[in-house]
TIVEX-844605 format. One record per residue: x, y, z of N, C-alpha, C, CB in turn. Coordinates in pm, whole numbers, plus 50000, padded with zeros to 5 digits. Each point is the difference from the previous one (the first is absolute). Glycine has a CB too. Example, Ala and Ser with C-alpha at 12.3 -4.5 7.8 and 13.67 -1.06 7.14 Angstrom:
BEGIN
513194943150780499115011950000500905012050000498114988350125 501545022249803500825011950006499235010950073501184993749785 
! end
This chain:
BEGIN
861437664588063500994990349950500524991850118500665015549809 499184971650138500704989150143500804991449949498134998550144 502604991849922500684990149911499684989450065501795011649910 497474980550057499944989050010500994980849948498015022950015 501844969650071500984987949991499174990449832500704997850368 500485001149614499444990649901501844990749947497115021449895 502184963350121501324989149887500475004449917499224983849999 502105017750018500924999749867499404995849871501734994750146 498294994849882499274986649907498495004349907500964981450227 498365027549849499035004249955499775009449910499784992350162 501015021549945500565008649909500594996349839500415008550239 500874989049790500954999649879499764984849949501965018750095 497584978249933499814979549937501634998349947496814997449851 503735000750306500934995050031500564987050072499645020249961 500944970050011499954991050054500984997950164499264994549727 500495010750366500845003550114498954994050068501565021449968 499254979650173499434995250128498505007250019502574996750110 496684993349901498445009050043499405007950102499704985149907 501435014250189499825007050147500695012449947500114979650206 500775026749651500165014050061499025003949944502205004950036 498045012249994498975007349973500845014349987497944984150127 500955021449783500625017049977498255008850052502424995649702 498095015450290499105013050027499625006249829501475007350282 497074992649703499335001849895499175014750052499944971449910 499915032750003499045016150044498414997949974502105017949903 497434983150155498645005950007499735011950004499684984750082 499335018949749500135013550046498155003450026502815007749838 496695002250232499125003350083499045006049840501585005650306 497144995949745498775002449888500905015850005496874982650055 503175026850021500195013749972501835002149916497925006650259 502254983049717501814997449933499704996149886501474991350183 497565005149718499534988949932500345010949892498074981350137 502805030549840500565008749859501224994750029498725024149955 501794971750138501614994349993499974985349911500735011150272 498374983449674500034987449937500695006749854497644984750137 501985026949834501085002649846501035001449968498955006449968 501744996650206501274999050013500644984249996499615023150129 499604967649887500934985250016499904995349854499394990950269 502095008949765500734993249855498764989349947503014999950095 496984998849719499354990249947500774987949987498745016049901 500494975550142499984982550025500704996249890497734995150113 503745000149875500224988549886499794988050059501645011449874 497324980050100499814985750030501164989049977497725007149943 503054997049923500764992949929501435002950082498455001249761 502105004250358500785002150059500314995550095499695011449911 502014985150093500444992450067500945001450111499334992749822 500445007150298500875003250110500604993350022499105009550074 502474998849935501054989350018500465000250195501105005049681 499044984350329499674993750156501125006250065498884975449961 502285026349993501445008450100498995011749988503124991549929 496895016949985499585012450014499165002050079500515002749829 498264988150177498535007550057500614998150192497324988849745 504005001850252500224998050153500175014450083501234976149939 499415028449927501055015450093498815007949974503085001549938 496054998449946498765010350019498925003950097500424994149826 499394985150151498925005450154500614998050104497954994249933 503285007950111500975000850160499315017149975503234979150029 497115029649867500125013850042498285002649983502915007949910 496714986750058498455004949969499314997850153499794991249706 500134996950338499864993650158500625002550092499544986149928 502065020550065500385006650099500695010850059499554984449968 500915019949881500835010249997499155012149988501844986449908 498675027150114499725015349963500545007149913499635000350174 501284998649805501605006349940499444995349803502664990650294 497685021549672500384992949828500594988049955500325019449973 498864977549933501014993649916500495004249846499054983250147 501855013449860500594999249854500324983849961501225025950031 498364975449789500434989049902500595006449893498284984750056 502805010549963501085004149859499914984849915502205019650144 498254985149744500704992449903499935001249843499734987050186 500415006549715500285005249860499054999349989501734996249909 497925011849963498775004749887498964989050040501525010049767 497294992150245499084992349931500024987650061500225011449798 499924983450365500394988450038498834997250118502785003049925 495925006050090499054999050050499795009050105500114980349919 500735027750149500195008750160498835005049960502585007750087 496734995649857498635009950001499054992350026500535015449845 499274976750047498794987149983500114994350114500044993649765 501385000650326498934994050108499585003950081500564988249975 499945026850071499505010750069498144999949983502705014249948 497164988949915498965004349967498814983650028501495023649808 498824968250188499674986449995499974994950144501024997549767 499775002550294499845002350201498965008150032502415000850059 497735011949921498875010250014498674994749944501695018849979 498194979349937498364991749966499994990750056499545004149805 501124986550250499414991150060499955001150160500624988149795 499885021250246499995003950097498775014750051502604986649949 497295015549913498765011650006500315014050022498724983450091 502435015749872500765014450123500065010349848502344985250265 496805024049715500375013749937501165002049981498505008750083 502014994149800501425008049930499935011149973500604984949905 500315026350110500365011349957501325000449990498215008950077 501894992949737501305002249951500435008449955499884986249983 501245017249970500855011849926501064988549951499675026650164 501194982549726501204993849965500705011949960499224976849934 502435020150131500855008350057500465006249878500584987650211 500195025649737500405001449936501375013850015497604985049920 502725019350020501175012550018499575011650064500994993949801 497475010950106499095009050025499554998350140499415000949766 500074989450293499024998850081500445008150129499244977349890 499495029150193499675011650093499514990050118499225022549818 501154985150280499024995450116498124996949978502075016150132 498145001649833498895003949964498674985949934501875025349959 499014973449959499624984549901499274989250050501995002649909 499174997850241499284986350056499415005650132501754980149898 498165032150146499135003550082498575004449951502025004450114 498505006249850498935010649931499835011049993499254988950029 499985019249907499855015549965498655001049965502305004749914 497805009450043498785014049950499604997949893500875017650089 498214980149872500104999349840498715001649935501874984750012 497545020549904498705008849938498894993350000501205011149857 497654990350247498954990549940499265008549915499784984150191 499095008849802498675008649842499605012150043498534979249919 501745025350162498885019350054501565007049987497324996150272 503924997349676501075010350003500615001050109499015010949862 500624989450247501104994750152500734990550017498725006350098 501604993250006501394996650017499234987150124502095028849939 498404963250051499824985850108500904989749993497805002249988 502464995350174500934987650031499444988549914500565007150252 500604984549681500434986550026500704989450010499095007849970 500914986050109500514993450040500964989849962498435008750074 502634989449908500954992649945500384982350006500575024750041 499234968149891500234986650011500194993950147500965003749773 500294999950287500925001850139498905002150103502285012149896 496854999250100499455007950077498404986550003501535032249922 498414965549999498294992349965500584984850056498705014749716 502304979150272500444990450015499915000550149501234997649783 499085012250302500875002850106498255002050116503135015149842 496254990250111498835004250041498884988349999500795023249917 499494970849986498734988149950500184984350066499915013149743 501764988250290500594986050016500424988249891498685006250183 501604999549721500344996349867501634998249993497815013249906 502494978850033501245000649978500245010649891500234976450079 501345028949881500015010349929501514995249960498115019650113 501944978449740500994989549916500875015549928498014970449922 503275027950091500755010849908500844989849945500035023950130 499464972849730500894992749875501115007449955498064990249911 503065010650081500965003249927501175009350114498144998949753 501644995150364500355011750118501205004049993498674992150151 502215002249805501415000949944500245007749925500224983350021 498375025749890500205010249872499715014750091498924982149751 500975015450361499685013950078501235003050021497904997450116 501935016249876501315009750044500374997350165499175021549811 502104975950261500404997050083499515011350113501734985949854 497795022950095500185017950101498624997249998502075022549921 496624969250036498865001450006499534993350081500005005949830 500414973850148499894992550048500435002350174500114989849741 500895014350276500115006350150499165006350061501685001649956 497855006150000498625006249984499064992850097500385006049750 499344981750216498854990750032501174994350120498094993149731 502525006650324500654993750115498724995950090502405014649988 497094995250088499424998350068498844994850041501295010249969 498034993049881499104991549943500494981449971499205027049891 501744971150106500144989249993500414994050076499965003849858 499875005050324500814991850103498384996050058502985014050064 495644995249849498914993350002499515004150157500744979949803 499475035050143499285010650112499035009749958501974999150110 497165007649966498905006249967501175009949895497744997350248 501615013149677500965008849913499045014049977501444977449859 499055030150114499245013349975500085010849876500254996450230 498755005349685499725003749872499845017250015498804974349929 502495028450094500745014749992499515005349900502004995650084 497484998949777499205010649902498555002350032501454992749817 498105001950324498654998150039499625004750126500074982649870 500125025250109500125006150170500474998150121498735002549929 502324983249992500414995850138499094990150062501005021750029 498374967249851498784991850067501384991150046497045000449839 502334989450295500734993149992499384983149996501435021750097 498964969649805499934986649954500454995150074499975000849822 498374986050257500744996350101499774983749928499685021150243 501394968749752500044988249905498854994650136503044995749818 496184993949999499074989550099501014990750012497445001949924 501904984050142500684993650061500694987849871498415007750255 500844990849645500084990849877500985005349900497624993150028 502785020050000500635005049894501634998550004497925015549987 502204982949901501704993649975500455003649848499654976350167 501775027049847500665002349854500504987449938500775022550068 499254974249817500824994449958500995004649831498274984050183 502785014149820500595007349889500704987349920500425025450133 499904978949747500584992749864500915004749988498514995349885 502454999950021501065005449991501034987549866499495014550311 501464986849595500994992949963501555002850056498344998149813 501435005750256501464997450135499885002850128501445006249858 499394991950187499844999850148500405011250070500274978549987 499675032649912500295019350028501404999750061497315010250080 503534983849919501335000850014500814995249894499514999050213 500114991549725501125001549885498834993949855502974992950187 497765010149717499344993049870501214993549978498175016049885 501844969750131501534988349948500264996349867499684988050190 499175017649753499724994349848500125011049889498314982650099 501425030649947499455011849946499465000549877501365008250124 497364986149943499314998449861498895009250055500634973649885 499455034750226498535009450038500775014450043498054977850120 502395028249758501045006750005499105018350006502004976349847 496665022250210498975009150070499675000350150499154997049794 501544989050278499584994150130501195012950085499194965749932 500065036350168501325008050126500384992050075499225019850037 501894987350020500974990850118498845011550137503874992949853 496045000850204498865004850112500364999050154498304991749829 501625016850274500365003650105499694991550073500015018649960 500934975650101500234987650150498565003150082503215001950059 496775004749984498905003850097498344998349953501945017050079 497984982249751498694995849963499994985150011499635019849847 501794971550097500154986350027499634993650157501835004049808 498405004450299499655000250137498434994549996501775021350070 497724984249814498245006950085499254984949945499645036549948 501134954249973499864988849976499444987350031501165012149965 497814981450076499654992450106501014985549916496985013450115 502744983849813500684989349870500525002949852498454987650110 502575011749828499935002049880499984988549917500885019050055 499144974849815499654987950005500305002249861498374992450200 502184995849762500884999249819499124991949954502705000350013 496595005649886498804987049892500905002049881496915003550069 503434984249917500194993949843498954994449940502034994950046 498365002649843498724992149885499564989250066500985004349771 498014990550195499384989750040500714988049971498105012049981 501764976550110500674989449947499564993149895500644999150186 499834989649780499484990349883498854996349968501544993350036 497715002450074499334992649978498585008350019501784980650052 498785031650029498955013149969499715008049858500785003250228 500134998449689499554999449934499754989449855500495018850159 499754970349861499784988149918498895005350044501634979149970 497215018150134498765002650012499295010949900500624992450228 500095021649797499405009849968500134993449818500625022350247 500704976049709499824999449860498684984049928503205014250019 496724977650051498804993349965498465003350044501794984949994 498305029150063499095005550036499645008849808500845000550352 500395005949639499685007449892500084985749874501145029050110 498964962949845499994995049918498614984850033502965014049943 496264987650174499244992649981498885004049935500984991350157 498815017849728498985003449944500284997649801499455018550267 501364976449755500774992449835500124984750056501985023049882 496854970650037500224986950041501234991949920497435001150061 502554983849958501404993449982499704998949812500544982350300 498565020049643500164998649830500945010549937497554991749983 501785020250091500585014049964501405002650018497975007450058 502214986750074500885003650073501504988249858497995006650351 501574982449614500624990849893500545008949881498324980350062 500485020249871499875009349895501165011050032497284995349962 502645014550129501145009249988501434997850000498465009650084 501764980650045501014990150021500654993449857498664995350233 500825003449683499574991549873500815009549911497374988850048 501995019749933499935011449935501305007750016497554999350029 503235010950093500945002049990501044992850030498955014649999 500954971749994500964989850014500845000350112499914999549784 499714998450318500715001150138500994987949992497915011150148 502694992749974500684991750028500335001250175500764999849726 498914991050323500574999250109500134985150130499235026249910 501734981250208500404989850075498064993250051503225014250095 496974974349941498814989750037499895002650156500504979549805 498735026950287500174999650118500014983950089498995025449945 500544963849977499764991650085501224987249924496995009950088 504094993250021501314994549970500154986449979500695016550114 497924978049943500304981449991499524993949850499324995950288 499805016049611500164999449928500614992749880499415012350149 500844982049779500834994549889500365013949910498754973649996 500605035049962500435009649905500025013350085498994987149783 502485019150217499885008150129500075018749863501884976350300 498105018149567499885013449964498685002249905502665002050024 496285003349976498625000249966500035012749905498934988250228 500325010149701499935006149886498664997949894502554998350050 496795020149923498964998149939498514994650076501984997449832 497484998350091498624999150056500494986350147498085007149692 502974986850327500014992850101500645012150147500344973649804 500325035350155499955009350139498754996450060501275020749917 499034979950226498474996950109499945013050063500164973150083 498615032049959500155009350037501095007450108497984992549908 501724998650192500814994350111501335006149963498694976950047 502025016849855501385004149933500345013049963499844980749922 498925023950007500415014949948499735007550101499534998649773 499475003650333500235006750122501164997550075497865000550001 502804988449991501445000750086500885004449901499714980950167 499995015149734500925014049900500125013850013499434987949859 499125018250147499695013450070500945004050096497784995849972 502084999150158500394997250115501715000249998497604986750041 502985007549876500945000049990501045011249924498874979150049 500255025149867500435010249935500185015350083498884985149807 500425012150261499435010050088501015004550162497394988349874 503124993150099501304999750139501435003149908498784976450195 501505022249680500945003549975500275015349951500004976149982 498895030450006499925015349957500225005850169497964999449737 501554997150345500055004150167501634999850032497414987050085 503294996449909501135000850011501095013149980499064978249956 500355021349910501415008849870499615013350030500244984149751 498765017750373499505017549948500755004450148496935001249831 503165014850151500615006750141498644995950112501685025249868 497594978350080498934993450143500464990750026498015005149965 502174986849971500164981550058501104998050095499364989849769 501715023050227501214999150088501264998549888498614987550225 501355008549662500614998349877501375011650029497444991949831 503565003350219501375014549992500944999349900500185001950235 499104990149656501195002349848499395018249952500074964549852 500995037450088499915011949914498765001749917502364998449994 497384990049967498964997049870498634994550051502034993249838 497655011050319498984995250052498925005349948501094995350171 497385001849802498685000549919499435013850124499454966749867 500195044350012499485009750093498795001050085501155008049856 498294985550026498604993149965499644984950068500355013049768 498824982050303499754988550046498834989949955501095012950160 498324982649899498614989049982499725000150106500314984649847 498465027450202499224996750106498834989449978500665022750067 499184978150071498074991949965499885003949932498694996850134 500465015649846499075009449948500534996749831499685021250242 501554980349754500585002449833499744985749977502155020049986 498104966650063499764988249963498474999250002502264991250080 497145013249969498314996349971499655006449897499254997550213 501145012349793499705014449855500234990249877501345027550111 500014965949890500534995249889499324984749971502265015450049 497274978050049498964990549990498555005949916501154989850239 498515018449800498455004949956500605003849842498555012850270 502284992949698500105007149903500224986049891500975026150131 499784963249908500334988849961498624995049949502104997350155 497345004349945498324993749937499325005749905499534994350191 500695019749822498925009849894501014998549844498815024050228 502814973049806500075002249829500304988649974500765021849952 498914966250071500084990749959499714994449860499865002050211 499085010449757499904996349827500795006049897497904997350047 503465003850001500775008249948500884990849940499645018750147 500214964549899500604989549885500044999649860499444990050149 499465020149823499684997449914500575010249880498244987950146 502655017549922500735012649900501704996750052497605024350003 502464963950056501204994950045500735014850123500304980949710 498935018350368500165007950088500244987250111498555023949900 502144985650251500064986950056499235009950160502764980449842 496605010250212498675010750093501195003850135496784983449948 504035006250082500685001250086500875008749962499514981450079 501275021049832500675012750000499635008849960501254992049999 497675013449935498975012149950499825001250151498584995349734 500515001250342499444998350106500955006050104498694980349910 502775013450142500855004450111500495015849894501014969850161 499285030849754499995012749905499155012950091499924982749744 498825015850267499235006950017499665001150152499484995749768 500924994450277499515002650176501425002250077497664981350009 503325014849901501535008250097501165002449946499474989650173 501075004049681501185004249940499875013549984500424980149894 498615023449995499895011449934500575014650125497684985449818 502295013250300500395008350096501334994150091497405008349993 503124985249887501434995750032501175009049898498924973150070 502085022150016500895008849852500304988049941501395023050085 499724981049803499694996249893501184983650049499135029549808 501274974250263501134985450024499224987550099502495018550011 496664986850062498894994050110499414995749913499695012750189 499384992149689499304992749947500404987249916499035020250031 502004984249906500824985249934499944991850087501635008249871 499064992650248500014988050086498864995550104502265005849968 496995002250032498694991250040499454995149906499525011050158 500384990149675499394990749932500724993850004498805006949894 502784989650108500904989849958499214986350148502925021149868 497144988750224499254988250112498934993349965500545012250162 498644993849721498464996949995500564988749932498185021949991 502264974149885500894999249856500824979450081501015042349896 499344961050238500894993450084499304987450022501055020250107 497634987749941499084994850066498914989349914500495022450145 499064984949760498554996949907500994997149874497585018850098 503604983949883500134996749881499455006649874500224983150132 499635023649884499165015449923500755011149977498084996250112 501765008749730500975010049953499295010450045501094990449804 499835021850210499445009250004500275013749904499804987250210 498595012949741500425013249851499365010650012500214985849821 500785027750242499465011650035499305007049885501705000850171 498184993349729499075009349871498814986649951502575019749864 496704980850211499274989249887498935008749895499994977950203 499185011049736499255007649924499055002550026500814995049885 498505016649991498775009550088499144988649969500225029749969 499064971550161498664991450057499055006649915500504994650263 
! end
């Protein structure tokens, strides 16, 4: 394994200065089983340019962990996993939980086929040995008395596998942690991750960067959502529009008719409808920072706004029983795991927005 120079620009088809450059892995013919470890390629993915600055600072120069906190579903994994492929670099993950053992992420004894007993090797341990990075999602759900545990390991020193005779793991030179997290292991402000620990100063130490990802901006995902809706062309796309009788604001203000409705919605419009719906459910929710009493427990991640896009597409023939796809649809990809006061008022947003009733009983399809 080597790392070789390669353009930003090339890499990530990014539009930056063409003189920088990051460190890409090469891995050697006798390494060529570590290719199942690198994350699979989303083509359709989009790096956001603050972020990838502080990533590849620690990828190019740092040693030390990192951590990415932030709410539900707002990407800390994916671009982890999405850097790493394009960078070539092997993953080994775990995700943290109450239960979780050293053991877990090192390793143990455990039965092969003749009935004996044989080492293996633990995520931590293969990561640590191979030059792989080694990702702990949810690090905040580890017990505080465990996570200490790994101190030393995370000041990213050789370490020694005490259930193993005492081998001792000596790190290659490529190998690095990086951890996830929805807080910043000292406080939850929102308490909406009411499983997360308050976690010992001295693991915050072992830190090279910690780094707050929020949702993507606007226009990141305007992309992603005409990504999911460029496969319903503009007839179809009428017809439904048509059909559950929309209503909405005109994105293009110089316009003469700034409120559109029915088969004249443009697409354009109802994705900034999306979009919008999506910033006022964020606002009103405790993620969003929201400190009324009556703040939304429940939010609109990416993930839940794309869910609710796709789903938008598949029941679209549901006009036809006077169903409405957009609220069947957000129904099924995030109210339904709301309580019962969250859900009123995120359809009332939908309702705000599209101009669309919303009827929690329709009829059987």
């Amino acid at each position: 394994m080597q790392l070789v120079e390669r353009t930003i620009n090339e890499v990530f088809k990014l539009s930056v200065d063409p003189d920088l450059i990051t460190n890409v892995v090469e891995l050697e013919e006798h390494e060529s089983h570590l290719k199942t470890q690198i994350p699979r390629r989303r083509d359709e993915y989009i790096f956001r340019r603050e972020l990838m600055r502080d990533l590849l600072a620690w990828h190019d120069f740092m040693i030390k962990p990192l951590y990415l906190y932030g709410p539900t579903q707002c990407g800390k994994t994916s671009v982890v996993n999405q850097l790493a492929n394009r960078l070539n670099v092997p993953v080994w993950s775990i995700t943290g939980h109450r239960q979780l053992e050293l053991a877990e992420m090192l390793g143990h004894y455990g039965l092969n086929e003749a009935g004996g007993y044989v080492w293996m090797d633990g995520p931590l341990t293969l990561a640590a040995k191979n030059g792989g990075w080694f990702m702990i999602n949810e690090v905040d759900r580890i017990l505080p008395t465990v996570l200490v545990g790994l101190n030393d390991i995370l000041e990213m020193g050789d370490f020694t596998l005490s259930n193993k005779q005492g081998e001792i793991v000596h790190l290659h030179p490529n190998f690095r942690i990086v951890c996830t997290g929805n807080t910043n292991m000292v406080e939850d402000v929102g308490g909406n991750y009411n499983t997360a620990y308050i976690h010992d100063k001295s693991v915050l130490e072992r830190f090279a960067m910690m780094l707050e990802v929020d949702y993507p901006g606007i226009e990141e995902e305007q992309q992603m959502l005409e990504d999911v809706f460029a496969s319903v062309d503009d007839d179809a796309m009428k017809l439904w529009f048509s059909e559950e009788s929309l209503k909405v604001e005109n994105e293009d203000k110089s316009a003469p008719v700034q409120m559109l409705e029915g088969e004249f919605v443009t697409r354009k419009s109802f994705i900034a409808g999306l979009l919008r719906v999506a910033r006022m459910i964020r606002i009103q929710s405790i993620d969003g920072g929201s400190e009324s009493g009556s703040g939304l427990e429940r939010t609109m991640s990416t993930a839940s706004l794309i869910k609710w896009a796709q789903q938008c597409i598949i029941f679209r023939p549901a006009t036809k029983f006077d169903i409405s796809p957009l609220h069947y649809a957000l129904e099924r990809s995030l109210t339904n795991g709301s309580s019962a006061t969250t859900k009123v008022v995120i359809h009332q947003i939908v309702h705000s927005v599209f101009g669309v009733e919303f009827a929690p009983k329709p009829k059987t399809i």
